[in-house]
KEKE-3310 file (N, C-alpha, C; in steps of 0.2 Angstrom, whole numbers, plus 5000, padded with zeros to 4 digits):
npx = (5004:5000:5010:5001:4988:4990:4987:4995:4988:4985:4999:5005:4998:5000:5013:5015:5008:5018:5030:5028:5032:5041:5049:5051:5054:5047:5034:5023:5022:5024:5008:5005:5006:5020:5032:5034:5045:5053:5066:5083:5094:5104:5116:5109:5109:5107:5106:5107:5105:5104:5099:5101:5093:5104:5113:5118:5117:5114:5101:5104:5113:5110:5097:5081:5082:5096:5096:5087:5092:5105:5105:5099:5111:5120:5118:5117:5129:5136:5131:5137:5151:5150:5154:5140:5127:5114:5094:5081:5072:5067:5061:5060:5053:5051:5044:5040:5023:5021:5028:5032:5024:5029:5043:5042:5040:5049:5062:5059:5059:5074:5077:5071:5081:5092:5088:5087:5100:5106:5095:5086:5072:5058:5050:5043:5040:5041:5030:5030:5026:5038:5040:5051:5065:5069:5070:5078:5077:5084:5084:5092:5090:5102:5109:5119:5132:5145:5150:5160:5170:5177:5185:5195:5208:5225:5243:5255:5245:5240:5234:5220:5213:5197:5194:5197:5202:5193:5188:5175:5176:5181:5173:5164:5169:5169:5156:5152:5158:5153:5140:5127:5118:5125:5125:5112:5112:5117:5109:5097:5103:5097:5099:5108:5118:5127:5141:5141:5132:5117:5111:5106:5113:5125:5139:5151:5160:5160:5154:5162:5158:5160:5170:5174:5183:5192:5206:5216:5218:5208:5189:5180:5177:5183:5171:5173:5183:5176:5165:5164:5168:5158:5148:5153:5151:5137:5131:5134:5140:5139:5151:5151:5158:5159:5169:5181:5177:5179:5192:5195:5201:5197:5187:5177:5168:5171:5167:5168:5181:5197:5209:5202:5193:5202:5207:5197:5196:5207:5208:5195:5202:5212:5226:5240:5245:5255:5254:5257:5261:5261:5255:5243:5227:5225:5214:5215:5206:5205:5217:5221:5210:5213:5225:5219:5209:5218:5221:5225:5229:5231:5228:5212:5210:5214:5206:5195:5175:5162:5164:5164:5170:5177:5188:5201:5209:5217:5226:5243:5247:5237:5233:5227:5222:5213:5198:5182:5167:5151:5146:5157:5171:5184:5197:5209:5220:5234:5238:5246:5251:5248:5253:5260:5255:5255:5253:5256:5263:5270:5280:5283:5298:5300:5298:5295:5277:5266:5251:5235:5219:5212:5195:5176:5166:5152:5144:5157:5176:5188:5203)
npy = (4994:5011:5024:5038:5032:5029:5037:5052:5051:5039:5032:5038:5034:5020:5020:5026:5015:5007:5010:5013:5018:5012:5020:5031:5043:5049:5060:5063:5056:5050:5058:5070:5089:5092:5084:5078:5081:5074:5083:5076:5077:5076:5084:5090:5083:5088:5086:5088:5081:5080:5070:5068:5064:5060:5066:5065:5048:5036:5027:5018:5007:5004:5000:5004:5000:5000:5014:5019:5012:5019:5032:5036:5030:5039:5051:5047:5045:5059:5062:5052:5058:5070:5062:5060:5052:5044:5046:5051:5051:5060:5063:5068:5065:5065:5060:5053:5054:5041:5033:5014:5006:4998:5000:5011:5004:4998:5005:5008:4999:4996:5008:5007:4994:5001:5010:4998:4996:5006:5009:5020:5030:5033:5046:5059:5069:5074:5068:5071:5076:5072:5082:5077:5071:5060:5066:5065:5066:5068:5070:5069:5069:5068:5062:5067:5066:5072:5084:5083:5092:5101:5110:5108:5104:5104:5108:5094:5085:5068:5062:5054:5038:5029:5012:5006:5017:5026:5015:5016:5026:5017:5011:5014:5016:5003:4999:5010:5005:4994:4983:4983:4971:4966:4980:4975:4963:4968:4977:4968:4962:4965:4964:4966:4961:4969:4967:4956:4946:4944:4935:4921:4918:4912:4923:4924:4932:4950:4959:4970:4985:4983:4996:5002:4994:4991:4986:4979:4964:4960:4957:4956:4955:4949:4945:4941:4951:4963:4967:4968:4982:4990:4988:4995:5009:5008:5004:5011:5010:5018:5024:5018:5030:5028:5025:5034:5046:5049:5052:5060:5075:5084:5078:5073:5065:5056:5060:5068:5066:5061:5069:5084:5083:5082:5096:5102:5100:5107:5119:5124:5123:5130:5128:5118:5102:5086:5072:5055:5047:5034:5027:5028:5019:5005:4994:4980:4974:4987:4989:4978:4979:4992:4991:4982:4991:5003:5013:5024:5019:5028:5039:5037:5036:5045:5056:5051:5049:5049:5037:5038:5035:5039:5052:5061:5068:5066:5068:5064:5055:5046:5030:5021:5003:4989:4989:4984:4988:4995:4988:4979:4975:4985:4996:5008:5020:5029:5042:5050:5069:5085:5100:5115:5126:5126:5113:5098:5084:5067:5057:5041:5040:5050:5062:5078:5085:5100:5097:5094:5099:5090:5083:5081:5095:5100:5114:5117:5116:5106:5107)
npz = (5000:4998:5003:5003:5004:5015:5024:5037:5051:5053:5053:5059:5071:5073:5074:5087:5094:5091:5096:5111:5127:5143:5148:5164:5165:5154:5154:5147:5130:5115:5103:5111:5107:5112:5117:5136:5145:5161:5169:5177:5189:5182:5170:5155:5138:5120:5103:5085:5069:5051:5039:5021:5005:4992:4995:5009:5007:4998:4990:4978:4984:4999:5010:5018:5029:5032:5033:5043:5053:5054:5056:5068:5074:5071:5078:5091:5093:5093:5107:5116:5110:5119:5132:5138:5139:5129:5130:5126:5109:5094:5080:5064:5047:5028:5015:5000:4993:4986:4989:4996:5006:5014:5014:5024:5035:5035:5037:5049:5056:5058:5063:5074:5079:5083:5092:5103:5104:5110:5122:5121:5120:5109:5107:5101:5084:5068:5053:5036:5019:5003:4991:4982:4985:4998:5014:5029:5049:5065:5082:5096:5116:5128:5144:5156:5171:5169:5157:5141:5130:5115:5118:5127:5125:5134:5129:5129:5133:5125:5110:5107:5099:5095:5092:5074:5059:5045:5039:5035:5025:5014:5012:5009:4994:4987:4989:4977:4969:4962:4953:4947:4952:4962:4970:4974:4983:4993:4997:5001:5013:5025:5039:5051:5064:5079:5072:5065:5053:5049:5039:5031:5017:5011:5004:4992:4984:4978:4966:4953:4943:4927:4920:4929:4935:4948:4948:4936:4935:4940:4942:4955:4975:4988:5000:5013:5015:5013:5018:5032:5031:5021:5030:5041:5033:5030:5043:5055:5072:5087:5096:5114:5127:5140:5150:5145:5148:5158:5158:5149:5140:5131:5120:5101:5089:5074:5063:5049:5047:5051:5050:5050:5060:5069:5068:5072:5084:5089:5086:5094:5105:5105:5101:5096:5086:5084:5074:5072:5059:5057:5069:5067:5068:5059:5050:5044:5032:5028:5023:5013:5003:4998:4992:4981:4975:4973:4978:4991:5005:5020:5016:5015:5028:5036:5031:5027:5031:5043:5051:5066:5076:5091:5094:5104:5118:5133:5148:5149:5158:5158:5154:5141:5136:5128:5130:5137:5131:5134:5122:5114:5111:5113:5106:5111:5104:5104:5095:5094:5102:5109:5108:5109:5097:5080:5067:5065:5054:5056:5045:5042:5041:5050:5045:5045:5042:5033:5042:5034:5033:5028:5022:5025:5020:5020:5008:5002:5000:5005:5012)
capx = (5000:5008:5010:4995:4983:4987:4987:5000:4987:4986:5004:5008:4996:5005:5021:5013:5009:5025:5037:5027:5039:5041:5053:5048:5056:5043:5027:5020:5026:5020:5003:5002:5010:5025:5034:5037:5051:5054:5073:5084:5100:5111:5117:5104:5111:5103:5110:5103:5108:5099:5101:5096:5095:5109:5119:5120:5114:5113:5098:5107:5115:5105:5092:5079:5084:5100:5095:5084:5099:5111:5100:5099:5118:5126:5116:5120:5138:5137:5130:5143:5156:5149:5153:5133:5120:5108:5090:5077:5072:5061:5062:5054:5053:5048:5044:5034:5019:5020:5033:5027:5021:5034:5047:5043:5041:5058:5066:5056:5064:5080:5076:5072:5084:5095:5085:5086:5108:5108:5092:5083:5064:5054:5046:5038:5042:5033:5030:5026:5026:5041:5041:5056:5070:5068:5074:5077:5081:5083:5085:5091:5092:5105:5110:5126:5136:5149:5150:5167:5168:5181:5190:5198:5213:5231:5250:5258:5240:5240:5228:5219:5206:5196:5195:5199:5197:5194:5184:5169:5174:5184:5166:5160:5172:5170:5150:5149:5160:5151:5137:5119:5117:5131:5122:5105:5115:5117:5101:5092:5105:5097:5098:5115:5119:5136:5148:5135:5128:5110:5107:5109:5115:5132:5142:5157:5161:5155:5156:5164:5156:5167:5171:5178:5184:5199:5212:5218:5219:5201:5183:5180:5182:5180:5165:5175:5185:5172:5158:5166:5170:5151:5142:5156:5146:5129:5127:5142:5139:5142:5155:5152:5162:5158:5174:5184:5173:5183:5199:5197:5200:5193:5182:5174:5165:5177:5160:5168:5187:5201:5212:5197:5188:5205:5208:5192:5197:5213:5202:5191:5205:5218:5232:5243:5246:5258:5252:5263:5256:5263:5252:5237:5224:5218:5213:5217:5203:5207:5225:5220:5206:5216:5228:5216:5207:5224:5220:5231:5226:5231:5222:5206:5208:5215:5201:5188:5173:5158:5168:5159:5176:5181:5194:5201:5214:5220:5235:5249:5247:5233:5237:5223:5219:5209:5193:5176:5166:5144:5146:5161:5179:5185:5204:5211:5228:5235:5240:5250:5250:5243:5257:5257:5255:5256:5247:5260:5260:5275:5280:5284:5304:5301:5299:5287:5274:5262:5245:5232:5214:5205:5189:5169:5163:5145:5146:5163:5181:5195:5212)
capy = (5000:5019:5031:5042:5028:5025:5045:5053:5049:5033:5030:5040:5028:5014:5023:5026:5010:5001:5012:5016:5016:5014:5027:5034:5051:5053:5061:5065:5056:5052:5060:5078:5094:5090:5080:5082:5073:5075:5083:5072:5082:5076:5088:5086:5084:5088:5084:5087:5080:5078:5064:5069:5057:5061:5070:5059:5042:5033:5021:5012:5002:5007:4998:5007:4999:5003:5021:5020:5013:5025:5039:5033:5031:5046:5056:5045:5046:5066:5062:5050:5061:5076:5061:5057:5044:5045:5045:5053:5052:5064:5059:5071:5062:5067:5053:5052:5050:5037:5026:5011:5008:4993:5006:5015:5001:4993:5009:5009:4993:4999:5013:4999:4988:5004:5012:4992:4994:5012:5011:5026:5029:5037:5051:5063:5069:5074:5065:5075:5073:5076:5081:5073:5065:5060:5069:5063:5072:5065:5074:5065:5074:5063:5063:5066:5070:5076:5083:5084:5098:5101:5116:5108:5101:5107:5106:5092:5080:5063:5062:5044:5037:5020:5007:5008:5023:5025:5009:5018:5028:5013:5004:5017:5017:4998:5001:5016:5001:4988:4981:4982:4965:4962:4981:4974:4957:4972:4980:4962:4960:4968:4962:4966:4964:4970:4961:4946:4946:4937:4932:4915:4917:4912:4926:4923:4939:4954:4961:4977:4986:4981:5000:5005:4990:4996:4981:4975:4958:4956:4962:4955:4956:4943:4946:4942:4956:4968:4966:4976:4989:4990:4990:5001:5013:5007:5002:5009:5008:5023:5021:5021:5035:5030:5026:5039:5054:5049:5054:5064:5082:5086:5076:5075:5057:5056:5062:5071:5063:5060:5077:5087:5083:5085:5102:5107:5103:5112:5129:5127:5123:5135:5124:5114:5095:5083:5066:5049:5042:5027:5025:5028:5012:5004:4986:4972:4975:4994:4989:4975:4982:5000:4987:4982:4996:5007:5018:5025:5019:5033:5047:5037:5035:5053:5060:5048:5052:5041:5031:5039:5033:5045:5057:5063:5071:5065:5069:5057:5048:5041:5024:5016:4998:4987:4989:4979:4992:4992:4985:4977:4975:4991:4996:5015:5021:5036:5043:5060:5074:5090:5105:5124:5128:5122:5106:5093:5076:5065:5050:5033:5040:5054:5070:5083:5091:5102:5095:5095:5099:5085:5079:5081:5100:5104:5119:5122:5109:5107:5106)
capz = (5000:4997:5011:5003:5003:5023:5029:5042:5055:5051:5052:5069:5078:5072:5078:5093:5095:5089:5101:5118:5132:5149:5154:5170:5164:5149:5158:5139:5125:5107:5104:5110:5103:5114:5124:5143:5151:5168:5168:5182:5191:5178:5165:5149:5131:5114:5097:5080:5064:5045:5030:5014:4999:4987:4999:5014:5009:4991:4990:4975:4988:5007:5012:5022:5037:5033:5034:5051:5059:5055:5057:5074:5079:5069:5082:5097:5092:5095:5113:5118:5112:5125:5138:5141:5137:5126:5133:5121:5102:5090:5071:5057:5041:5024:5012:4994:4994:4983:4992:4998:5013:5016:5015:5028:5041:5036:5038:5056:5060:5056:5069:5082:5080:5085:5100:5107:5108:5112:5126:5118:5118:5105:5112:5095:5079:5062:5046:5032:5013:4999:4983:4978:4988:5005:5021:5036:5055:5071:5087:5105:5122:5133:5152:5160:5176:5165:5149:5138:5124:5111:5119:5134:5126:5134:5129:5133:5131:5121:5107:5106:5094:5095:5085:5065:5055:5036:5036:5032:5020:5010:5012:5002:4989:4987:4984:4972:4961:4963:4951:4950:4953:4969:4975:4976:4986:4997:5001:5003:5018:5029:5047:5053:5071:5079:5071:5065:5047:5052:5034:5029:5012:5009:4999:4991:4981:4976:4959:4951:4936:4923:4918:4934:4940:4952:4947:4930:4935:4945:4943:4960:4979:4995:5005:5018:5015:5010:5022:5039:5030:5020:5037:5045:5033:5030:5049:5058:5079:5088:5101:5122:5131:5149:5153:5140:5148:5166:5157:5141:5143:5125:5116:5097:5085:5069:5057:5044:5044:5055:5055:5049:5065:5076:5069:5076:5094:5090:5086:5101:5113:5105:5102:5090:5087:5081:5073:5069:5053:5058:5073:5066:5066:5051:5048:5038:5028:5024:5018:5009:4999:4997:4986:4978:4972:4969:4983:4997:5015:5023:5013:5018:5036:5040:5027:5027:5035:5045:5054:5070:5080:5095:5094:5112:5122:5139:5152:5148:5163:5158:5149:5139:5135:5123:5134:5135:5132:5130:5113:5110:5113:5108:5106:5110:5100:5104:5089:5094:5107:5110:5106:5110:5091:5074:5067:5062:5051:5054:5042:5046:5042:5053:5043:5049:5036:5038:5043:5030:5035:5023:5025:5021:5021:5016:5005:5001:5000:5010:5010)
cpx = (5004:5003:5004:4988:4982:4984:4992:4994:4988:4993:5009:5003:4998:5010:5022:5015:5013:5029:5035:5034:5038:5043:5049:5049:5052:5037:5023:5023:5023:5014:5001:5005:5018:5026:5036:5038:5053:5063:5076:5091:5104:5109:5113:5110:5108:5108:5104:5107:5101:5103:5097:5098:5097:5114:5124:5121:5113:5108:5098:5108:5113:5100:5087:5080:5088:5100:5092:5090:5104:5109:5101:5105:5122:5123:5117:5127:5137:5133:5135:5148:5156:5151:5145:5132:5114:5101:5083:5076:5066:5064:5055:5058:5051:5049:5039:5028:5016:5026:5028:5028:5028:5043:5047:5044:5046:5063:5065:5059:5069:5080:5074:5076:5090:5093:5087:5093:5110:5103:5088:5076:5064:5049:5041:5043:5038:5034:5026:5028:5031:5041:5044:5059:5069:5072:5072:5078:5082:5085:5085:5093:5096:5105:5118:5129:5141:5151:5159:5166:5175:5187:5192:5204:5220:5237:5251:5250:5241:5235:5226:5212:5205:5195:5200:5197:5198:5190:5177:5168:5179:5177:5162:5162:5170:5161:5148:5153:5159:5143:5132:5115:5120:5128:5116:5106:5114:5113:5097:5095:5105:5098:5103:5116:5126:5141:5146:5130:5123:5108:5111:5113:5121:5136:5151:5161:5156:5158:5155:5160:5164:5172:5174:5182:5194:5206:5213:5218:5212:5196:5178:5182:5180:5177:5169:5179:5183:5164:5162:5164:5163:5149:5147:5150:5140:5126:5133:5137:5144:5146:5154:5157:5162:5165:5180:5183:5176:5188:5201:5195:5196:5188:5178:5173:5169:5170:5162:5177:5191:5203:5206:5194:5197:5206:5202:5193:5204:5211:5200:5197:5212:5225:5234:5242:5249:5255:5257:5257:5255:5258:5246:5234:5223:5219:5215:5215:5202:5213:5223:5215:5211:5221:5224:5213:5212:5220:5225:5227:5225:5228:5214:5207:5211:5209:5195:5184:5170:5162:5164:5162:5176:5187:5195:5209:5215:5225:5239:5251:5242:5235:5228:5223:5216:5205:5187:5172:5158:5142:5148:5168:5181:5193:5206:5217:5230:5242:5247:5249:5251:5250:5256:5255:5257:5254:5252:5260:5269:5276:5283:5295:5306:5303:5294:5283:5268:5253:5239:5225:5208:5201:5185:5169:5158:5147:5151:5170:5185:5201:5219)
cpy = (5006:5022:5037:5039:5029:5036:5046:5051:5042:5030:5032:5035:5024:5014:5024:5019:5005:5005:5015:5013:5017:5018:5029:5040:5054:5055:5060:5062:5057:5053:5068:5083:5096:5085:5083:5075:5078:5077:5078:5080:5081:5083:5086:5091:5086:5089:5083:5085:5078:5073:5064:5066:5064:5067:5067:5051:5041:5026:5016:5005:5001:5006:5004:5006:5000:5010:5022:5018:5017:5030:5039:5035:5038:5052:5053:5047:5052:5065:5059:5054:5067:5070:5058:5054:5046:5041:5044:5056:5056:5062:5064:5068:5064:5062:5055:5050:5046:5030:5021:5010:5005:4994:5008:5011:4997:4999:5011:5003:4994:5002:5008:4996:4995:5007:5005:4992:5000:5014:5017:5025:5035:5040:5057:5064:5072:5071:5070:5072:5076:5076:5076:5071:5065:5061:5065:5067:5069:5070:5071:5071:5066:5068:5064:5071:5075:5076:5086:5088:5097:5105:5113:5103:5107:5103:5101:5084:5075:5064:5055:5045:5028:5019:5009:5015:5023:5019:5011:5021:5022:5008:5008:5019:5010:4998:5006:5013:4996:4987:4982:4977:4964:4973:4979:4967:4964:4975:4976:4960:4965:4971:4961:4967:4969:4965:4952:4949:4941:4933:4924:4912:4917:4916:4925:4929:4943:4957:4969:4977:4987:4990:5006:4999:4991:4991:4978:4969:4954:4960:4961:4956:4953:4947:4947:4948:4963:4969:4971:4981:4992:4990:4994:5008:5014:5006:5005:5012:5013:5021:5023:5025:5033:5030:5034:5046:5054:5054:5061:5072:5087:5079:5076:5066:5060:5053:5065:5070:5064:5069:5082:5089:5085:5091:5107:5108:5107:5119:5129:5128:5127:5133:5122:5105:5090:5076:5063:5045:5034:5023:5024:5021:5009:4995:4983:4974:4981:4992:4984:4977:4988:4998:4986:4986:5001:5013:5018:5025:5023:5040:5044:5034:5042:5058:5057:5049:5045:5038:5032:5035:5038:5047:5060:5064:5067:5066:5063:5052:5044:5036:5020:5010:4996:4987:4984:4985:4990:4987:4980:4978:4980:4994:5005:5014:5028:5038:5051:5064:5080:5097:5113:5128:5122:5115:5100:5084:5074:5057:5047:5034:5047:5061:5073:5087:5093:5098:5098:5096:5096:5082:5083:5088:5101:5110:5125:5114:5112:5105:5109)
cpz = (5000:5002:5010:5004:5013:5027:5034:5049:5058:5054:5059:5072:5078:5078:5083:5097:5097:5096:5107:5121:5137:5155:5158:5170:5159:5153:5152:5133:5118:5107:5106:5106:5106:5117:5129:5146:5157:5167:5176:5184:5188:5172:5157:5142:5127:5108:5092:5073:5057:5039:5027:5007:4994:4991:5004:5011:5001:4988:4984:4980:4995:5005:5017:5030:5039:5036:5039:5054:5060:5055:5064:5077:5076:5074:5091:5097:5095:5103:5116:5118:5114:5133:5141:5138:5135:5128:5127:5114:5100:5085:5068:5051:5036:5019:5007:4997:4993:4985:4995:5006:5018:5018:5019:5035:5041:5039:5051:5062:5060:5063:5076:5083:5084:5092:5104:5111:5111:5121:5125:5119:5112:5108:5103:5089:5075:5054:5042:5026:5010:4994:4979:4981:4994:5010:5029:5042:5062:5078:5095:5110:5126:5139:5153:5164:5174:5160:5146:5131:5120:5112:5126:5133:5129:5131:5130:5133:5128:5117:5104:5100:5095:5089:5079:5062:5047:5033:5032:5025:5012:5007:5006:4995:4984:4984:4979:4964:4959:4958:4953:4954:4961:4973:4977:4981:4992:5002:5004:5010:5025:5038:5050:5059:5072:5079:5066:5057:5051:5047:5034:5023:5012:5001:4998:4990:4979:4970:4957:4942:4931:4919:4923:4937:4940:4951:4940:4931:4939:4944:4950:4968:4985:4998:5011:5020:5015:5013:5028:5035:5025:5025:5042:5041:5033:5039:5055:5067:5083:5094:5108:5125:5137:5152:5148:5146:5156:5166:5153:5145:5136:5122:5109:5094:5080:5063:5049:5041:5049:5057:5054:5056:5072:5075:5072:5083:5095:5089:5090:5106:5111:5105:5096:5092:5083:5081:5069:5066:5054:5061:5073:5063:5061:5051:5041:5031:5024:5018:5012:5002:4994:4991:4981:4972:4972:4975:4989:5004:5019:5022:5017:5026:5039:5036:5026:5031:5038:5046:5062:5077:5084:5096:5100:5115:5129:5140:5151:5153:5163:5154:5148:5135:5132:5132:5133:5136:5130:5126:5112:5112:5108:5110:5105:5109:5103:5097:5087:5101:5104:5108:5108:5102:5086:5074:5062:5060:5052:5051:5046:5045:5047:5051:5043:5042:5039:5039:5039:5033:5030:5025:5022:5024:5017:5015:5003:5001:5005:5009:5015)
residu = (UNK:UNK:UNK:UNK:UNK:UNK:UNK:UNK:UNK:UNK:UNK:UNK:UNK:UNK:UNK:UNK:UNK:UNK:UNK:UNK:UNK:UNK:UNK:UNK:UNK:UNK:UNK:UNK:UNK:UNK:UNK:UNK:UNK:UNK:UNK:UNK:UNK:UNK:UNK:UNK:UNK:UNK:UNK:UNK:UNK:UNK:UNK:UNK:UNK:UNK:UNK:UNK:UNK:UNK:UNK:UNK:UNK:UNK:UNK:UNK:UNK:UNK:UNK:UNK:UNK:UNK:UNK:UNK:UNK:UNK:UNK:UNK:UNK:UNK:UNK:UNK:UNK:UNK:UNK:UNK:UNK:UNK:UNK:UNK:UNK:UNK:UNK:UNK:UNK:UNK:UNK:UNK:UNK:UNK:UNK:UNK:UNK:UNK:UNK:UNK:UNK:UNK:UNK:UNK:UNK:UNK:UNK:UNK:UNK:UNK:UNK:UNK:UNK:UNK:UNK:UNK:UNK:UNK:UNK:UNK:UNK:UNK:UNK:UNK:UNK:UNK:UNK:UNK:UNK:UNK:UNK:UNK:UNK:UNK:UNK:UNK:UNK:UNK:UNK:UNK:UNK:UNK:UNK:UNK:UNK:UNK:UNK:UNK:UNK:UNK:UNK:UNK:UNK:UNK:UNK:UNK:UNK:UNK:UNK:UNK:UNK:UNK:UNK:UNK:UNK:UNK:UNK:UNK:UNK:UNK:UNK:UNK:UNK:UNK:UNK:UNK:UNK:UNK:UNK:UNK:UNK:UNK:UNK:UNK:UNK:UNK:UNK:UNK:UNK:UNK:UNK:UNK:UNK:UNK:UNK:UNK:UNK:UNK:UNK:UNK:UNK:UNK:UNK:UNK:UNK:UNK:UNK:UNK:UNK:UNK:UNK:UNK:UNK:UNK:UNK:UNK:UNK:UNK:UNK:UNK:UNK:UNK:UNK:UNK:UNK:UNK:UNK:UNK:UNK:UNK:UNK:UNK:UNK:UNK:UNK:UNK:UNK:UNK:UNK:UNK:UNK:UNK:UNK:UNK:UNK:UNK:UNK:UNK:UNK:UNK:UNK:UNK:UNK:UNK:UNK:UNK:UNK:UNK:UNK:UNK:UNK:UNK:UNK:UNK:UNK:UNK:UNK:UNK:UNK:UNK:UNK:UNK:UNK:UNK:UNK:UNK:UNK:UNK:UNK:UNK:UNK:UNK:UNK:UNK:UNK:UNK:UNK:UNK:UNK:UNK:UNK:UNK:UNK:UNK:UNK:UNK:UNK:UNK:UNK:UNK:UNK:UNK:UNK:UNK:UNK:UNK:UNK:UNK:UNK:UNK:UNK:UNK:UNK:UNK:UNK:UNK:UNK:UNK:UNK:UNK:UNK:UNK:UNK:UNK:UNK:UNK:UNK:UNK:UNK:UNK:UNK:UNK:UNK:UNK:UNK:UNK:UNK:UNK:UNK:UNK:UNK:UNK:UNK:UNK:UNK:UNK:UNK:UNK:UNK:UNK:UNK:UNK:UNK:UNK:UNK:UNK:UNK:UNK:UNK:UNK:UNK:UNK:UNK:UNK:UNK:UNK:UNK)
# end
């Protein structure tokens, strides 16, 4: 059935229905012309961000549930990396109103399956109708005793980051040359936990359109190899701070690309900072794809974006460890320190250049 047949009331009472919650902090949730939450004595968060098809998001290859999910965490992510916990969701949507209907409740599954790892309630929102390509928005309030900002790095600081970076945006290099055929393998798989394809289909490869295909020697590329790094972008899993926000004297999610996002806590906090390329993380499955397709690792992991990693400063006496964190065994690097001036890259022979400020800028480039 299409989203004009059912109506927007129609559709909120559903939504109603599918996401009550028990929070003891909503007094008013889905249904009036606000919500009212009970504030607690912790410090409140709010975060907002937008996904607009053909800017954000490519439904060549993205699923609708793909896209409910990541709507979800790329807005958690900015709560974690203030150090808090995301509590409550608002979601405005605007959809054809010729999409079908099956669309819109997969995309809501998506949106669930995220609220389940994050603890989130849906509290309101507004669907409306669009022209032409579909917008999305999301908006969470988190809690927290203490928040972490981006201007509290000093001199003399370490600057760490989890996990891997780059993976997301290698995930997206790896689908924009991929087949009509081996994208729609893509879209059908949709039920991706953390770390756990659910489907039962057994994938061997995925196939390159023959007219990009990034290897003289292979139109091909192992699933095994090429699945992380695909659900790094399509589903990527914002990282827990709880322990981080003990330590960290700055804070930022790694949204728009490694140094991109450092130079910004080096503008708030009015500093410099040296980075050993060396030390910087990347997986197996970056390096070995990056061969593949004739691509430099490095360029996509200091400029990649979406990876949705935290980026972070601490005193040097703190010493971090592979952690067990919420989610997932998750591994901090420290990849440089904190400086009184100037923004410096040094290579793996040890020659300093200057620090490039590449990565994603809406309306405008960088360099």
């Amino acid at each position: 059935m299409k989203l004009r047949q059912i109506g927007e009331l129609k559709l909120l009472q559903e939504v109603r229905k599918k996401f009550s919650s028990t929070d003891s902090s909503i007094i008013v949730g889905i249904g009036d012309d606000a919500a009212v939450i009970a504030p607690q004595k912790e410090k409140i968060l709010v975060t907002t961000d937008m996904m607009n098809e053909g800017i954000h998001f490519d439904l060549s290859f993205t699923s609708p549930f793909h896209l409910g999910f990541k709507l979800v965490s790329v807005n958690v992510s900015d709560i974690f990396a203030m150090g808090g916990r995301p509590k409550h969701l608002f979601l405005d949507i605007a959809m054809k109103k010729d999409e079908d209907e099956n669309t819109f409740w997969k995309m809501y599954e998506g949106i669930f399956s995220a609220m389940n790892i994050y603890g989130v309630s849906l509290v309101g929102g507004d669907l409306c109708a669009a022209e032409n390509d579909m917008v999305l928005s999301a908006t969470i309030i988190g809690a927290g005793d203490k928040t972490i900002t981006r201007s509290g790095a000093s001199p003399g600081d370490k600057i760490y980051v989890t996990g891997t970076v780059g993976d997301s945006a290698c995930g997206l290099e790896i689908l924009k040359r991929l087949t009509d055929e081996s994208k729609e393998i893509i879209k059908n798989l949709e039920y991706w936990s953390i770390g756990v394809l659910k489907s039962k289909d057994i994938i061997e490869k995925l196939y390159f359109h023959h007219s990009i295909t990034p290897s003289p020697y292979s139109n091909t590329i192992d699933w095994n190899i090429a699945e992380p790094l695909i659900r790094r972008h399509l589903m990527p899993v914002a990282r827990d701070s709880a322990e981080i926000a003990n330590y960290a004297t700055s804070m930022i999610d790694i949204s728009d690309g490694l140094f991109i996002d450092l130079c910004r806590i080096c503008d708030e906090s009015n500093v410099g900072a040296r980075v050993y390329l060396n030390k910087i993380p990347m997986s197996d499955e970056i390096k070995k794809t990056a061969e593949i397709m004739k691509l430099d690792p490095i360029h996509l992991a200091t400029s990649g974006g979406e990876d949705y990693e935290l980026l972070f400063t601490a005193p040097p006496e703190i010493k971090f460890e592979i952690r067990n964190s919420k989610f997932e065994i998750l591994k901090t690097t420290c990849i440089g320190e904190i400086i009184e001036k100037d923004r410096i890259v040094v290579d793996k022979s040890g020659k300093e250049s200057a620090l490039k400020t590449e990565g994603y800028q809406h309306f405008g480039t960088s360099g």
